[in-house]
C-alpha positions as CSV (number, residue, x, y, z in Angstrom):
1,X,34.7,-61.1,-5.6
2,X,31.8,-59.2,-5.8
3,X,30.5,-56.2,-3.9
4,X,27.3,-54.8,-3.7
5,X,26.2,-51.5,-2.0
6,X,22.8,-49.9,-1.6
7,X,21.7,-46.8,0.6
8,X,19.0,-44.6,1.0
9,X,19.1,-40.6,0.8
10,X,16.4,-38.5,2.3
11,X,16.3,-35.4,-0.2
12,X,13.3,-33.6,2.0
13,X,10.4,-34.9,3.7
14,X,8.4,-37.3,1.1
15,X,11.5,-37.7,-1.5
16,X,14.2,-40.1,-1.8
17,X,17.0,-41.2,-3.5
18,X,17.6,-45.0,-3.7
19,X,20.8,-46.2,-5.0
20,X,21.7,-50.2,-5.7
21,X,25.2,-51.0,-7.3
22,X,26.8,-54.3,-7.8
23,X,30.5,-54.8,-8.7
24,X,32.6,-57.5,-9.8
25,X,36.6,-56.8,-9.9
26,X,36.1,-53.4,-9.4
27,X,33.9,-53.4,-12.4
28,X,29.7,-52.5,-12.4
29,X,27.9,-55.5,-13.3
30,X,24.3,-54.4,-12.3
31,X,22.7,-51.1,-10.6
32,X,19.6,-48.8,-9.9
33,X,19.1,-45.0,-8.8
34,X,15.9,-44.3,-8.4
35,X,14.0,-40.8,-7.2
36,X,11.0,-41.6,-5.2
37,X,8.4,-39.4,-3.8
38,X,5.7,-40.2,-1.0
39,X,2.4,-40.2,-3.0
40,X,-1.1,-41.6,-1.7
41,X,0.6,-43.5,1.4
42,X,3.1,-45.6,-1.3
43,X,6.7,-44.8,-2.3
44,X,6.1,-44.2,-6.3
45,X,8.9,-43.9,-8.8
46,X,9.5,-40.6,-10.7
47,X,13.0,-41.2,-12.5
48,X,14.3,-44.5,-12.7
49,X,18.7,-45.1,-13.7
50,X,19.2,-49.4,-14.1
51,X,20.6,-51.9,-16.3
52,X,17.7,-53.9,-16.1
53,X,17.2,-56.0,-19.4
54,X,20.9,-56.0,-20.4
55,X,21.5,-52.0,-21.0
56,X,21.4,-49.0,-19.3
57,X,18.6,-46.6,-19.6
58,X,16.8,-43.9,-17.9
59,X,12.7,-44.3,-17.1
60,X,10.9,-41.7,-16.5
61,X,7.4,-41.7,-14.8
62,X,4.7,-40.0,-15.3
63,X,1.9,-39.6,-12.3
64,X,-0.2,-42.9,-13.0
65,X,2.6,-44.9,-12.7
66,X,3.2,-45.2,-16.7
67,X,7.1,-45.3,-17.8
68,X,8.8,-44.0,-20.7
69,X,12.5,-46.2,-21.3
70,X,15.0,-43.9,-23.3
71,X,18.8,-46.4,-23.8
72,X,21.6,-44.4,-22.6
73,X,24.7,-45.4,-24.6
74,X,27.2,-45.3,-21.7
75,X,28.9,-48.2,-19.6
76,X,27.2,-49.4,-16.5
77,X,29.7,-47.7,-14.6
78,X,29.3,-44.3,-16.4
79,X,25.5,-44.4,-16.3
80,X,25.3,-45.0,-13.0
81,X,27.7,-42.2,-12.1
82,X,25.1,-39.9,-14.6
83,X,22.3,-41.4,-12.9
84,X,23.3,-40.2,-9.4
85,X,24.9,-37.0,-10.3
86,X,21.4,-36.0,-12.8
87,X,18.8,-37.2,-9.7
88,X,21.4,-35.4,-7.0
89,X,21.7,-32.0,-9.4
90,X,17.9,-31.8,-10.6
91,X,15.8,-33.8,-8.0
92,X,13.5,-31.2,-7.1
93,X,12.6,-29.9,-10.8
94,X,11.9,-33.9,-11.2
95,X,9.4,-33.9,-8.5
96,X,7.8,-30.6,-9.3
97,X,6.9,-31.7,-12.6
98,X,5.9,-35.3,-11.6
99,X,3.6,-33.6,-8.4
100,X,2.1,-31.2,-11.2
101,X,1.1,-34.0,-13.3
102,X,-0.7,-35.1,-10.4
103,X,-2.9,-32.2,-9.5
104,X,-4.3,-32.0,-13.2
105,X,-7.8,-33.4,-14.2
């Protein structure tokens, strides 16, 4: 049977943590944790943890929206544990950098 959970975690005012897991016997088949920060009225992505397109990989975003993909060569059950223990351990340095980017010419 499959399960699938998904929550939100405010991390301060403007910056959140969405996570998405699906699991099938126990196993995870698909997921997503993603730090977002409240830019120009829109939630915009700054780090992105998913097995979108078959594999798991970390994007990272840089202030116009533009991604960078980099494979992560762990299970979908190990990169999502990564995933939520990087954003959870270095969220604000992540947001720092991605609101500096921002405030450049």
């Amino acid at each position: 049977m499959a399960r699938t959970v998904e929550f939100v975690v405010i991390l301060e005012d403007g910056v959140r943590k969405r996570h998405y897991h699906r699991t099938e016997k126990g196993e995870v088949t698909s997921f997503m944790v993603q730090l977002e920060a409240f830019v120009e009225c829109e939630w915009k992505p700054v780090i992105r943890y998913d097995s979108a397109h078959g594999f798991a990989h970390m994007d990272r975003f840089d202030s116009e929206g533009n991604q960078k993909k980099v494979p992560i060569e762990l299970s979908f059950d190990s990169a999502l544990a990564y995933g939520d223990w990087d954003i959870n351990v270095n969220w604000e340095k992540y947001v720092k950098t991605f609101r500096k980017q921002r405030t450049k010419p």
